[in-house]
C-alpha positions in Angstrom: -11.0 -7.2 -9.5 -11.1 -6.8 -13.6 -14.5 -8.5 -13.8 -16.6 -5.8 -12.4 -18.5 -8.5 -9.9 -18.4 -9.1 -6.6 -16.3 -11.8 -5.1 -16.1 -12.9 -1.6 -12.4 -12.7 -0.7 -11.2 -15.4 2.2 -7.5 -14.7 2.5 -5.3 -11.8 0.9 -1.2 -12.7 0.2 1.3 -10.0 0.2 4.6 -11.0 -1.5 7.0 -8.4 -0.7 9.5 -6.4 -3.1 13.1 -5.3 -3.4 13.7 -3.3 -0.7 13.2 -4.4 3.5 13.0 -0.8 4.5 10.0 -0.4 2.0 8.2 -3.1 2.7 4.5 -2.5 5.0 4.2 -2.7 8.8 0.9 -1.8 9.8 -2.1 -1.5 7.3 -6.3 -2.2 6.8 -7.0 -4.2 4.1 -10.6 -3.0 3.1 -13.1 -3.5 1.1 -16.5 -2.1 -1.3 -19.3 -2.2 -3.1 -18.9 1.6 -4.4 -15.2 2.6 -3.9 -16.3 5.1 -2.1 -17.4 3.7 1.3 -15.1 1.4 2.6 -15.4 -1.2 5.3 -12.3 -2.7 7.1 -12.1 -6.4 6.9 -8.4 -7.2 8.6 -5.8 -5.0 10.2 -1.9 -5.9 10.8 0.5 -4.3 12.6 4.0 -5.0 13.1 4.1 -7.2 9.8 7.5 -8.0 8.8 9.0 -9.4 4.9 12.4 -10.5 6.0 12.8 -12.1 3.0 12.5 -10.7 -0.4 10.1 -11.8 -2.7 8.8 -14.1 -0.2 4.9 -14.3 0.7 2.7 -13.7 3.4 -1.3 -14.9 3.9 -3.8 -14.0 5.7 -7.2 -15.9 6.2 -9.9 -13.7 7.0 -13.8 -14.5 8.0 -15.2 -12.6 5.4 -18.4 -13.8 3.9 -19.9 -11.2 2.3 -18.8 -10.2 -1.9 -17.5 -6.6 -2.8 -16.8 -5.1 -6.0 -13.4 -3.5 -4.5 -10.9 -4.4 -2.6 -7.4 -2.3 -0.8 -4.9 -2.3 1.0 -4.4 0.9 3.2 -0.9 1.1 4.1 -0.1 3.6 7.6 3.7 2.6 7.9 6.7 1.1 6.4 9.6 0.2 7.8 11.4 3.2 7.3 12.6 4.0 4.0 10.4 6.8 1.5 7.7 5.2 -0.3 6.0 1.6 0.1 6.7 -1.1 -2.4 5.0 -4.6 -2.4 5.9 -7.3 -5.0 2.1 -9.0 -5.5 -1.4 -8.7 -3.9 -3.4 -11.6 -4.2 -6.7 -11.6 -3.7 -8.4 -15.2 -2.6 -12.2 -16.7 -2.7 -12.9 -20.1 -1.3 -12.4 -21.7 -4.8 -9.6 -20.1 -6.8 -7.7 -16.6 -6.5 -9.8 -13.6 -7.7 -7.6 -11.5 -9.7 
């Protein structure tokens, strides 16, 4: 999160990117205090970005602050590779980015 503190993320956005086919489908978005132990905080599956450039957000009951934060992508919507336009990353005040 560039700082190197913990924040304690409420919601995550996910603006998608130039291609539909590219865009993620099912995924964990995670989190640590270590970047090596990682503990799940929201899964989606069946996500859909039919619009490009277009943002998504999802509110989450986290209370706790980690250090690290991902998003672990499992499937697209078909095409090679997974692109994404933005991640934000959001506390209960202001974005954490």
């Amino acid at each position: 999160m560039g700082t190197g503190k913990a924040q304690v993320v409420k919601r995550y956005t996910i603006t998608s990117a130039d291609v539909v086919e590219r865009s993620p489908k099912n995924w964990r978005f995670q989190a640590s205090q270590d970047g090596i132990t990682w503990t799940t905080l929201d899964s989606q599956n069946d996500q859909a970005f039919p619009y490009r450039m277009r943002m998504n957000s999802y509110d989450i009951p986290n209370t706790s602050a980690y250090r690290f934060y991902r998003l672990d992508i499992s499937a697209n919507h078909g095409a090679p590779g997974v692109a994404i336009g933005e991640l934000g990353l959001w506390s209960d005040l202001d974005a954490a980015h």
